[in-house]
Structure formats: C-alpha cells, structure tokens
N, C-alpha and C positions, 0 to 999 in steps of 0.2 A: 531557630537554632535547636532549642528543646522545649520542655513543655513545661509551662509553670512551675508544677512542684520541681523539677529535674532543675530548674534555673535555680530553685532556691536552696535544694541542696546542695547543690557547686557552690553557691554565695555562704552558705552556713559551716561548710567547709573550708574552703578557702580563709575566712574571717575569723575562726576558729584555730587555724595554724596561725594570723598576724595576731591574734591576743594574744599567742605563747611567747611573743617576738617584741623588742624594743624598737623604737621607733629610729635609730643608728642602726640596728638589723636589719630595717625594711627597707633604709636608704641605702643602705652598704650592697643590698641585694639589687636593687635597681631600682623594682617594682614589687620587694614586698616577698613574701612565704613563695617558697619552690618556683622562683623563675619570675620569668615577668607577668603576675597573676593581678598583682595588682597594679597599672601603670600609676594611678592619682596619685603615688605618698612622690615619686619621684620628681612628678611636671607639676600635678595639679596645686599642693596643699601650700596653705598662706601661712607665712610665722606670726606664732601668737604670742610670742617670748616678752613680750611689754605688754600683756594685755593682762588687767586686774583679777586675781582668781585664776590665772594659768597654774595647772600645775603637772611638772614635767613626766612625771610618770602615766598620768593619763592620756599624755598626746601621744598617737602611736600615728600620726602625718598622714591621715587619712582622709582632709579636707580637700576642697575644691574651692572653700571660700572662708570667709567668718562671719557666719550670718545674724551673730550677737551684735556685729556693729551697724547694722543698720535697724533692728528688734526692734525699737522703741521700747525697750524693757525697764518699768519704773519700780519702784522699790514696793514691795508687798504682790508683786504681778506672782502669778502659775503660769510655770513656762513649762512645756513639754519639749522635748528632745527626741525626734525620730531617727531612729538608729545612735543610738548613742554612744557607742563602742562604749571605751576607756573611762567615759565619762567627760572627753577635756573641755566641750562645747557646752555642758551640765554647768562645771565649776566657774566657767566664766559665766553664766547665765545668773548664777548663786548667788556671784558679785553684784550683779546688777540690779538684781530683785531683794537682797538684803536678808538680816536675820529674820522678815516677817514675811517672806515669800514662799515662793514653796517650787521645786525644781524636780520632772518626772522624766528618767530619761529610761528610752523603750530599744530595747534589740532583741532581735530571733533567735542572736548565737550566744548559749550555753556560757560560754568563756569567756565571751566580753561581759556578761550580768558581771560575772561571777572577779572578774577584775575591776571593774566601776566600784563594783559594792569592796573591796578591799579598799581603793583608794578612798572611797568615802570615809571609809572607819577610822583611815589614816588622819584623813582629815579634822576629823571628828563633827560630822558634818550633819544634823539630824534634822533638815529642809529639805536635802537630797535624799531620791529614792529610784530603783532601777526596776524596771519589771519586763520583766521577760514576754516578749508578744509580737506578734506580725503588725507592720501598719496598714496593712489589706483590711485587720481586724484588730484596733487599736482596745487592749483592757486599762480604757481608761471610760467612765461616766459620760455622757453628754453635757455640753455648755460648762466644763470645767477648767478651759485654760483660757486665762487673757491672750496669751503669747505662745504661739507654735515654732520650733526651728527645727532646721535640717540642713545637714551638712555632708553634700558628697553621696545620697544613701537612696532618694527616689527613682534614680535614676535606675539602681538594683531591683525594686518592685516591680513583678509582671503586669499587673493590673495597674496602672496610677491615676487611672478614672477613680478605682476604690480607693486606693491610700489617699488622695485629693477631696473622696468624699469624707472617708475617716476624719480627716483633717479637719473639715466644717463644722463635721458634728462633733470635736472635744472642744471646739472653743466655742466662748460664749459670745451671742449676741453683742457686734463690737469690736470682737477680738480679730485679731489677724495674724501671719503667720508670715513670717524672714528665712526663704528658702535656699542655700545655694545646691547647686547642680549643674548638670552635664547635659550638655542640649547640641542639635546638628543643624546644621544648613546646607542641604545635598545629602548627594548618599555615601553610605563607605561603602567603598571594595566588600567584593563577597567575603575574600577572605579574612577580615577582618570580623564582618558579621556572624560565620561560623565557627569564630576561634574563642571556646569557652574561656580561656586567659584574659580577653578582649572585653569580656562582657563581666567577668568578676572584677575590672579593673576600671570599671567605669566608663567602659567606652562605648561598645555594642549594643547596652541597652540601651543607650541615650535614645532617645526621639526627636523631632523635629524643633527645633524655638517654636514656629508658629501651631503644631497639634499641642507643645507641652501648655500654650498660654490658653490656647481656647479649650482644653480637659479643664483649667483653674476658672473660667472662666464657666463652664458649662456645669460646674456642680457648686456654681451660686454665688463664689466670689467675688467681690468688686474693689475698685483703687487698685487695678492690678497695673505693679511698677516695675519695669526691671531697675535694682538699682543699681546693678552693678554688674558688668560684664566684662570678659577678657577672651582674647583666643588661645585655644594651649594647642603649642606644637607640637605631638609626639617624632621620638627622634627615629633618625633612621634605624640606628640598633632594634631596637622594639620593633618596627616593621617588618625589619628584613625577617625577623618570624612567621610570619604570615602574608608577604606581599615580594615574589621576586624584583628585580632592581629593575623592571619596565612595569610591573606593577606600583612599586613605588613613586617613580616617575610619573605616573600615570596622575596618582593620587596628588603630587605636589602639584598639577599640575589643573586640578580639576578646580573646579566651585567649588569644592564640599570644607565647611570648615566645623572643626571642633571648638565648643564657648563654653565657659564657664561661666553661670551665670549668679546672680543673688536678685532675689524674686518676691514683692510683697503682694499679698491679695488681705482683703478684709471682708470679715464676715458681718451681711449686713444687721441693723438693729433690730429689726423685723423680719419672721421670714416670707419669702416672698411668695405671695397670691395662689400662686400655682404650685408651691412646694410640699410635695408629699408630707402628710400631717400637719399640717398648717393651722386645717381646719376656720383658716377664714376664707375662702371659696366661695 
C-alpha cells in the first residue's frame, strides 16, 4: 500500500485525531476520527467496565481484546504497554501489579503520551509512566519487564519481525508477553488492502495467523499459546467503502476470515546457543 514510514504517518495521524475524541465520539462515528478510519472501536473492542483499575476516561475503545486477563500479572511485576493510547490497558495493568510494581506504557502519537500522562496525574498514580517511542525501537533498557502487553496495536507496525524482537529483548529472562491482535486466514480483496482507512483500522495490516505465530516464534520465543480467539465480522456498511456489492459478495463468500486473537509466548531462561551475543557458542 505505502512505505513504512508513509504507514506510520497515516497511523500517527489518524490516532492523534481519536486522542482529541471520547470514546462515545468514536462509537457514535462508527469507526472512530473522520469516517471509518478506525473499524476496531466499533466491532473489535472488549468492555472493561468491571474490570479492577478501569478508568473511563482513559478507554477510548480501541481494543481487540483484554490481554491483562490472561497476563499472569503478580503484584510487584514491570509490565510494559505497547501502544498505550489513553493509558486504559496501563491502569488495569497497575491493578494487578500493585503499589510495588511499576507500569511503562509506550506510544508514537504526540497526543495519546500527552492524554495518558493527564489521566495519570488525575489519578495520582506515581508507578505509572508514558514514553513516547516506536516499538520497532522500544526506549526501554534490556531484560527490564516481567510482563509485556498489547492491545489492538502490532498489527499497526510495519516491521513486526522487529517489534517481536524489541519485545524479547525488554523482558527479562522468564518473562512473557499477553498479546491481543488482528490476524488473517486467506487473503482480503485488493480493495481492502489499498484503502489507508483499512489499514489505520486494524485491518489491512493484519498478517497471516500462521506467518504472525512463526515471526514469535522465530525471534526466540517459546510456550506460544493462543488464548484466546474470536472472529470479527466487518459489516457491510464499512465495506461498501471499498468493495462494490459483487465484491462484497465475493468476500462473504470466500475462506478468508478476520480473528481477533490473545497470544502468549515466553522468553526463555537462558539464551539460546545460537542467539546473537549469547556468547556461549
């Protein structure tokens, strides 16, 4: 469709108009800032409204799953947060690691740091912390989290060979990471795949289930579990933007289905034999 950096400014844009936006704005809209740019807040995202440490001003319905509930997050864990928006998936992370944990949530866009760290203050929350940074190139230390999540947001990364390696190398020996995301089985329509809307919404970038498990698998991961899967329908409205009514058809019509899924891997205790700086070779 476009080229790395061109995808990530469509994405830094696009998410930059839903932080100025309430999360009833983005449902009232369909799909989110200027049209249906983002499809996830509509079909994809799970209610967190009973979940410990929700806090409303931070959800701006941006998920695909709730990947705090499968974390295995104990009380004094470092959890990192990739793509963090609002912060909502941070605050419930907070909960679950306690006043002795320590919670790092990471976004590209300008407006979401800069909204997280207001609801932080509101909070008065001083375990939480935002920083601004690509997960291509994670500014966080090596072997510094127990616990990695993400929610809804890898899917958006051009590279996620590198955001998967990033991943390994901020947590530590042990640690594992509770991912949900947007994954394919079959292909979509062209028009789909060309329509920048498609791809700031969580759709178009997705990748295949079976290349997203062996990238997690290929930069060292192990105990990789799906735990959790679903299929999401996009409705016809949203299609008919980009697929006339035999294209449509076509599409209901094919194999190719759209999964939401919630994803663990672990990082092993040792690293392994052959892994770059190992040094035991």
């Amino acid at each position: 469709m476009n080229n790395a950096e061109e995808l990530k400014k469509l994405v830094k844009e696009k998410y930059g108009e839903i932080a100025l936006q309430s999360k009833a704005q983005n449902e009232n809209s369909c799909c989110g800032a200027t049209g249906c740019s983002t499809v996830d807040y509509a079909i994809f995202a799970d209610n967190y409204a009973d979940l410990e440490g929700y806090n409303p001003d931070a959800d701006l319905g941006l998920g695909c799953g709730v990947p705090t509930e499968f974390a295995q997050i104990k009380k004094g864990d470092t959890v990192i947060d990739l793509g963090s928006g609002a912060g909502n998936d941070c605050f419930v992370a907070r909960a679950l690691a306690g006043e002795k944990g320590k919670v790092i949530g990471i976004d590209m866009t300008e407006a979401m740091i800069a909204k997280a760290r207001i609801n932080a203050d509101k909070l008065n929350f001083n375990n939480v912390e935002f920083r601004l940074g690509e997960i291509e190139n994670l500014p966080v230390a090596a072997n510094r989290a127990d616990v990695v999540i993400s929610n809804c947001v890898l899917n958006l990364v051009p590279d996620k060979q590198k955001a998967f390696a990033e991943t390994f190398r901020v947590l530590k020996p042990g640690g594992h990471f509770s991912i949900s995301d947007v994954v394919l089985v079959g292909e979509l329509p062209e028009g789909l795949l060309q329509a920048s809307e498609m791809y700031a919404g969580c759709v178009s970038g997705a990748i295949q289930k079976d290349t997203y498990l062996h990238v997690i698998q290929e930069v060292g991961f192990e105990n990789i579990t799906i735990q959790k899967e679903k299929v999401i329908q996009v409705p016809d409205g949203i299609l008919s933007d980009y697929l006339d009514e035999a294209g449509i058809e076509a599409f209901r019509k094919s194999d190719t289905g759209i999964f939401s899924i919630t994803v663990y891997g672990s990082k092993p205790m040792s690293p392994a034999c052959c892994e770059p700086g190992s040094d035991c070779c």
